[in-house]
C-alpha angles and dihedrals in degrees: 000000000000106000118193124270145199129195112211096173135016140187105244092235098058129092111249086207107053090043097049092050081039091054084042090059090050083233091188098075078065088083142023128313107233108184131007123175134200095270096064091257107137143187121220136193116207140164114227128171092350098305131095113244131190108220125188120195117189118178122244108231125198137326091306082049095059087041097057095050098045095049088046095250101137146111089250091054110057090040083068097052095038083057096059081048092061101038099051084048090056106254126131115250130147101264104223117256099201141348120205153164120231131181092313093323122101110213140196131196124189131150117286110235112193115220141117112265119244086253082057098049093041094063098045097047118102123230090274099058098035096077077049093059099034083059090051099045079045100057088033091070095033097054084052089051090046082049090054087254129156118188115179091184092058094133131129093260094055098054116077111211101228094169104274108354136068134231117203109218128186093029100167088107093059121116146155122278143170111281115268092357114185092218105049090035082056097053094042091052091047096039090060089049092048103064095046092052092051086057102049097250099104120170111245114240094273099058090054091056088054098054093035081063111044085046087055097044099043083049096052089227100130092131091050082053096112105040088049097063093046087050078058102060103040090054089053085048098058104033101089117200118015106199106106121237095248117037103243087195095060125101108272113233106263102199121151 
């Protein structure tokens, strides 16, 4: 059944015509389902005009819903234009192919990359890589803070390892901030230590200060270096339980 569809954004490169009858098919049901909460928002992974996509559907709910989407204050929207930040600062993100409304879904459709996530990575290393990727998921947040950078989804599960470098996924939480600020430096470092531990694959003491290091020093925040670690500890204190909601380790659902 063809549904009506709006494109509200598109990758100059793409053909308006062949996405919008694309979005009318619903093409997505074509392929799995990934990811699916409990609030009906999923992750699918197609193949469409020989390429993989990952496509996330979220339903529009209500009249605040519509709103959101038409005056451009969703989830969907600031990932795209998270995704020209980064990329004009340098970082690797999927850039989004096409956002669009259709028939009371928002969707958004960017290239699949296939790759393990650093969460991922981080379980399966053994003692001799892990100091190795504690010092890249800590440059990775310091050189955001030193861009002026904030991302509040900087967690394990959100970063793709692609050796040596490092994707950003989920990027609707990102935002400007002042360069090296105490504040937002503080909440990336302790958002990459959070999720290992909730899954009971915490780092040992000497792979923090790795990654508490390498955080500081790509941020150029050496002066800042005291003030930091007390922001640390007062946000693990404070925290509370660690163990995400959703286990990120578990097999995905894999439905078609």
């Amino acid at each position: 059944m063809t549904q009506r569809a709006r494109i509200i954004s598109i990758a100059p490169d793409a053909d308006p015509t062949v996405w919008r009858q694309a979005l009318a098919d619903c093409f997505w049901t074509t392929g799995a389902i990934i990811k699916e909460d409990d609030h009906r928002r999923q992750v699918w992974r197609v193949s469409h005009s020989g390429q993989d996509f990952a496509v996330k559907v979220r339903p529009i709910v209500g009249i605040l819903g519509r709103c959101r989407v038409r005056f451009g204050n969703t989830d969907f929207t600031r990932a795209r234009r998270a995704a020209d930040l980064l990329a004009g600062a340098g970082f690797i993100t999927p850039a989004p192919v096409i956002h669009a409304e259709v028939d009371g879904f928002e969707i958004l459709v960017t290239p699949w990359v296939e790759a393990p996530t650093v969460l991922q990575r981080w379980t399966s290393a053994g003692p001799k890589d892990r100091p190795m990727l504690a010092r890249a998921v800590g440059e990775l947040v310091g050189r955001l803070s030193r861009k002026g950078l904030f991302n509040r989804d900087a967690k394990p599960s959100n970063l793709l390892w692609l050796d040596p470098d490092i994707a950003l996924l989920d990027i609707g939480g990102v935002r400007r901030c002042e360069p090296a600020s105490t504040i937002h430096l503080a909440r990336m470092i302790s958002a990459l230590g959070f999720e290992p531990v909730g899954t009971g694959h915490a780092p040992n003491a000497g792979e923090i200060v790795i990654a508490v290091r390498a955080a500081i020093d790509s941020a150029g925040a050496r002066p800042c270096r005291c003030a930091i670690i007390e922001r640390l500890r007062i946000i693990i204190q404070t925290h509370g339980d660690p163990t995400p909601r959703h286990d990120p380790l578990a097999p995905e659902p894999n439905r078609r």
